[in-house]
PAMARLO-363286 format. One record per residue (C-alpha): x, y, z; residue number from 1; residue in three letters. Coordinates in Angstrom, 1 decimal. Example, Ala and Ser with C-alpha at 12.3 -4.5 7.8 and 13.67 -1.06 7.14 Angstrom:
2
       c1       c2       c3   num   residuo
     12.3     -4.5      7.8     1       ALA
     13.7     -1.1      7.1     2       SER
This chain:
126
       c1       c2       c3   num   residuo
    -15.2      2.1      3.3     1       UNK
    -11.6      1.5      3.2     2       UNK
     -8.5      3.0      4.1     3       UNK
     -6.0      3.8      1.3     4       UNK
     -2.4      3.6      0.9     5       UNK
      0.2      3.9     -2.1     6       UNK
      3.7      3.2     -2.1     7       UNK
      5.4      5.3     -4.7     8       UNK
      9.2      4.3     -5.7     9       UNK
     11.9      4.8     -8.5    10       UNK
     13.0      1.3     -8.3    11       UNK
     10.8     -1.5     -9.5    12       UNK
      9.8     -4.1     -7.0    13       UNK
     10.8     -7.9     -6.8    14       UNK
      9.4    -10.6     -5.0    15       UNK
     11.7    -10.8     -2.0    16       UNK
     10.0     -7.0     -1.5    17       UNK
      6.7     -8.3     -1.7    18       UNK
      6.9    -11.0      0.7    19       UNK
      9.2     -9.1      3.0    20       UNK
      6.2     -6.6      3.4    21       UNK
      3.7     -9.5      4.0    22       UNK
      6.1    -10.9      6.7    23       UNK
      6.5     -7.5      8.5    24       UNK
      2.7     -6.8      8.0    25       UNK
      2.1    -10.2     10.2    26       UNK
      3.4    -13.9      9.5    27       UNK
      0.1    -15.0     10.9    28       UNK
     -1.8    -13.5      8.0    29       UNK
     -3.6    -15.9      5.6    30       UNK
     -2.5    -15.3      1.7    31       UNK
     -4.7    -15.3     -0.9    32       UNK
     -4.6    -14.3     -5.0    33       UNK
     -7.6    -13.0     -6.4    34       UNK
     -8.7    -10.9     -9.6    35       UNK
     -6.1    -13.7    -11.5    36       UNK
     -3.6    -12.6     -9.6    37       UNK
     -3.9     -9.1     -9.9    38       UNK
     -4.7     -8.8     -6.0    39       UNK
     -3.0    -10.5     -3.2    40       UNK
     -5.6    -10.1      0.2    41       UNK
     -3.9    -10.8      3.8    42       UNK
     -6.7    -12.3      5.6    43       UNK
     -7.3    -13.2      9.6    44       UNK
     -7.7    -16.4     10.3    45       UNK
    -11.4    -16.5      9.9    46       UNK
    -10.5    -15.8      6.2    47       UNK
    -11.6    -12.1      6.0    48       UNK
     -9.7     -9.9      4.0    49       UNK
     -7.5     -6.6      6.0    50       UNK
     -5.8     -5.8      3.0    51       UNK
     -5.8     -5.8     -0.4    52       UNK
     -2.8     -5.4     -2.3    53       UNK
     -2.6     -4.3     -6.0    54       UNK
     -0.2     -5.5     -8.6    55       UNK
      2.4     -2.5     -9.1    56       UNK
      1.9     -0.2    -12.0    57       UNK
      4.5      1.9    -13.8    58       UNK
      3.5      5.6    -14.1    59       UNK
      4.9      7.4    -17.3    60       UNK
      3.1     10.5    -17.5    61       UNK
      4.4     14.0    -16.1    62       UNK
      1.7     15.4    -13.7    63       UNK
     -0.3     12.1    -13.1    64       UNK
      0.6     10.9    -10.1    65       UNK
     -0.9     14.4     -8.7    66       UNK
     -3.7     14.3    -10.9    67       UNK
     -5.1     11.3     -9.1    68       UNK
     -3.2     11.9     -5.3    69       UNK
     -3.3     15.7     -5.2    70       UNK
      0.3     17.5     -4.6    71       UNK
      2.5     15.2     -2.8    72       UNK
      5.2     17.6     -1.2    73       UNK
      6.7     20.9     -2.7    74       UNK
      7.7     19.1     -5.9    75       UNK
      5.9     17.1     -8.5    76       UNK
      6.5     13.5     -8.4    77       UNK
      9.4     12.7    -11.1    78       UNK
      8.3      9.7    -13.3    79       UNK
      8.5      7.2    -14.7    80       UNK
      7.8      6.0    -10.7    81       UNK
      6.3      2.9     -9.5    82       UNK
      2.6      2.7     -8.0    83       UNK
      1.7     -0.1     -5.6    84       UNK
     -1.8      0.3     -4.1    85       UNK
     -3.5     -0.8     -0.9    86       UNK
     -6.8     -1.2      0.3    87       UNK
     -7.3     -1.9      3.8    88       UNK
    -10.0     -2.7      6.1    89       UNK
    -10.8      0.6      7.5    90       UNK
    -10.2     -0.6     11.0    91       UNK
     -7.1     -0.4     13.5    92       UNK
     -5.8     -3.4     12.5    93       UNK
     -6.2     -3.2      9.0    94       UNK
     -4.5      0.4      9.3    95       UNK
     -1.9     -1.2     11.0    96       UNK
     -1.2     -4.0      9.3    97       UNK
     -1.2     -1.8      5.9    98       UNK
      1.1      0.6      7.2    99       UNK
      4.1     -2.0      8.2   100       UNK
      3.7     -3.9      4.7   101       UNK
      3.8     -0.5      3.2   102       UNK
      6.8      0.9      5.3   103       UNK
      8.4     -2.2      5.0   104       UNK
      8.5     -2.4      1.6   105       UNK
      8.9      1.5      0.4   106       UNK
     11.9      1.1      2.8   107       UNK
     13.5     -1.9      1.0   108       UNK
     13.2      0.0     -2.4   109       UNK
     13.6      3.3     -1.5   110       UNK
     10.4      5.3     -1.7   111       UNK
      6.9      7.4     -0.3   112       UNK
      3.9      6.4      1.3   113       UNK
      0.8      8.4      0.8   114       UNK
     -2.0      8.3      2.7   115       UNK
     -5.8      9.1      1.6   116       UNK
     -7.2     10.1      5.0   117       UNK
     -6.6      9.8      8.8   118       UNK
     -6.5      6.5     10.4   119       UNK
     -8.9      4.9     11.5   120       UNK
    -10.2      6.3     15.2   121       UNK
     -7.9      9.4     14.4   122       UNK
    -10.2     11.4     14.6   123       UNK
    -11.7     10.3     17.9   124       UNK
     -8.1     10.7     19.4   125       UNK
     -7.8     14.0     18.6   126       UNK
């Protein structure tokens, strides 16, 4: 299983974003492109992927973003609005890791993080 994220902004994002996120997610991390380039993967150093980043995706259509999400705060989401997605390892670390690329770069553009489900171990903590 894996823990979800998406990074929903107004502004477009640029590369300088990108790799901003990656830096702030852990300048350790191994890069990789798969999917053609569709997917960038931040790996450990034995090469396993944490996360799994998805090319950013322009959202046109009233009501979709909460079609797929559910309601994200009192309002509906205003589009057009950009969608960046992220599969993590549904461990601490991947958590963790997702999280600061996410923050990092919803911060730099302006924007929202949602969240599918607790973090990992939440639960437990409770």
């Amino acid at each position: 299983m894996t823990y979800d994220l998406v990074v929903l902004t107004r502004k477009s994002f640029n590369v300088q974003d990108i790799v901003a996120g990656m830096v702030a997610a852990g300048g350790e991390l191994l890069v990789r492109q798969v999917a053609d380039g569709a997917v960038i993967q931040l790996c450990d150093e034995a090469e396993q992927p944490l996360v799994a980043i998805e090319v950013p995706m322009l959202v046109q259509v009233p009501g979709e973003v909460e079609r797929v999400l559910g309601a994200i705060g009192d309002a509906p989401v205003e589009v057009p609005v950009w969608w960046m997605e992220m599969r993590a390892a549904d461990t601490d670390r991947g958590a963790d890791l997702a999280h600061a690329f996410a923050d990092e770069v919803a911060g730099r553009v302006g924007g929202q993080t949602w969240v599918g489900q607790p973090r990992p171990g939440e639960a437990e903590r409770a």
